[in-house]
C-alpha positions, 0 to 999 in steps of 0.5 A: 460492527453488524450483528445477528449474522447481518452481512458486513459492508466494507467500504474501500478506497483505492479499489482500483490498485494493487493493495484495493484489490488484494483486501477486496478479494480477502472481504469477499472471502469472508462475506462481505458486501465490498463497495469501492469508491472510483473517481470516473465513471463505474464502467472504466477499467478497475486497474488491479480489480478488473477480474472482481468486476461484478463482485464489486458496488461501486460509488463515485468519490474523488479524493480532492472533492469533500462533498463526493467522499461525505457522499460516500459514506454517508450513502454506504452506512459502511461496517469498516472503511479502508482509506487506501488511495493515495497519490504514491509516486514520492518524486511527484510530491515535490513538484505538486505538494499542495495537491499532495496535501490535500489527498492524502491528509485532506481526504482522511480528514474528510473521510473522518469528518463524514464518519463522525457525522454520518456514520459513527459506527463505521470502523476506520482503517488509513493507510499509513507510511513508515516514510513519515518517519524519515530521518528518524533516530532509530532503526527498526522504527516503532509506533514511538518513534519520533518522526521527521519525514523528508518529503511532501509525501512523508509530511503528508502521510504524518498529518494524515496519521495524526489525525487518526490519532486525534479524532480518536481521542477527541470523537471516540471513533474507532479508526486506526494508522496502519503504518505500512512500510514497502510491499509488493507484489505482481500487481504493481505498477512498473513505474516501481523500482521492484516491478522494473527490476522483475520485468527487465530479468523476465525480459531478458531470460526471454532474449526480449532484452539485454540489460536494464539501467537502475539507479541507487542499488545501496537504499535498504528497503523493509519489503513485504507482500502485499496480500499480507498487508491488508490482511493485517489491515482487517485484524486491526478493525476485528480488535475490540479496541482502536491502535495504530500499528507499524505492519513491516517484515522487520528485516531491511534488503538492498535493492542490490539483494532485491535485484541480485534476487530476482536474477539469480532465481533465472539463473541470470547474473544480475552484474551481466545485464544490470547497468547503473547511472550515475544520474538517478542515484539518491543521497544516502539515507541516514536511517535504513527505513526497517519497521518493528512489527512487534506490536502487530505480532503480538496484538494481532497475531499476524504472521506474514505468509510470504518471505522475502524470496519468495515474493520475488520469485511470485513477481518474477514467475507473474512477469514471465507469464506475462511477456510470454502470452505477451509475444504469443498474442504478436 
């Protein structure tokens, strides 16, 4: 960690997206000189931090590409480093799983390897997942659980989580799992069932639509926001002592609560306009995928700040915003 009052740097992966931009708004807060890593050239969009845009150093780095993430760390001399990138599509893991290996457990094994060789001082936080856990024997899932992830993605993110753990162990480096389970906000993506969901009801309490076709309503999902998250990822480096920890709400929802939620809230019925098909439903899960997030309670003293409903309604209040500027601009 610098000292003496020094500035702090912070280097960030995945800049670009929903959890990059909300952990650079809170480095920038505090201070820190925040230094995100982009694939392509620094003059394309940000995604998620366009608006930080000049806040921001940028420095080149591709996840399937050692040598440009060595590079990285090597140049930045970073006091804390946020592997948040990742390939986050689950379906896109089975036709691809090679790949999918290779940028998530690779470029943590990169990135691990550049820190020990040029960077020891550099506090190491990696975006986990609580898919790894799968099929697990137990729900809620704790740091102990035993794993038995069911997609290339949740193999992936176990490798990658491992990792962590043995390069801890073996090199002393202070790096740690953040074990995130699902968690949202206004920035996602609509390619995620939670933005589509939030959208179509904007959409349709605008008459901009009628109805919006899902698939399996029954799956429980443990949601969180997303801000929150990456709050506890920074609590986790402040520690004097490197632990991997599950950052979940601890309450699991349907996706039916999800969507029923995010309707009623615009005095909308969600059986009105909410058509389900058949096709795009999934086999039932054997392990409802909730976290425990003791640990993080009691270790780190994080309290999330915003509850279930009130992420909805944040999502669902951002997508009216949208389409209504959206149509006046037409």
């Amino acid at each position: 960690m610098a000292g003496g009052g020094a500035t702090r740097r912070a280097l960030v992966t995945g800049i670009t997206g929903q959890d990059g931009s909300f952990l650079a708004e809170l480095l920038l807060e505090r201070g820190y000189e925040v230094i995100g890593m982009v694939r392509g050239p620094a003059a394309e969009p940000l995604g998620s931090s366009e608006h930080l845009r000049g806040r921001l150093r940028l420095v080149p780095g591709d996840l399937l590409d050692p040598d440009s993430l060595s590079a990285a760390v090597a140049g930045a001399q970073a006091d804390e480093l946020y592997h948040l990138a990742a390939p986050s599509f689950v379906p896109e893991s089975w036709r691809r799983p090679a790949r999918t290996l290779a940028a998530i457990a690779g470029s943590t094994a990169s990135l691990l390897e550049a820190v020990r060789e040029h960077s020891g001082h550099t506090r190491v936080f990696v975006a986990g997942s609580g898919a790894m856990f799968g099929a697990a024997p137990e729900s809620p899932q704790r740091e102990d659980t035993p794993c038995r992830p069911e997609t290339p993605y949740a193999s992936a993110k176990l490798a990658a989580h491992q990792l962590v753990g043995q390069l801890r162990a073996n090199d002393d480096l202070f790096a740690c799992s953040g074990i995130l389970y699902n968690h949202e906000s206004e920035r996602r993506p609509e390619s995620f069932v939670t933005r589509k969901v939030t959208r179509a009801a904007a959409a349709i309490k605008l008459g901009q639509a009628d109805h919006v076709v899902l698939g399996d309503l029954g799956a429980t999902r443990d949601w969180s926001f997303a801000g929150d998250m990456m709050l506890a990822a920074w609590l986790m480096l402040q520690r004097d002592e490197a632990e991997d920890y599950i950052l979940a709400s601890g309450a699991g929802h349907t996706v039916a609560e999800f969507v029923e939620r995010a309707f009623a809230y615009l005095g909308l019925r969600a059986e009105d306009h909410v058509r389900v098909e058949a096709g795009l439903r999934r086999a039932p899960e054997p392990t409802p995928r909730v976290g425990d997030p003791s640990r993080a309670r009691d270790r780190l003293k994080w309290r999330p700040t915003v509850s279930f409903e009130q992420l909805i309604e944040r999502m669902v209040d951002a997508d009216l915003r949208a389409l209504e500027l959206s149509s006046a601009e037409r």
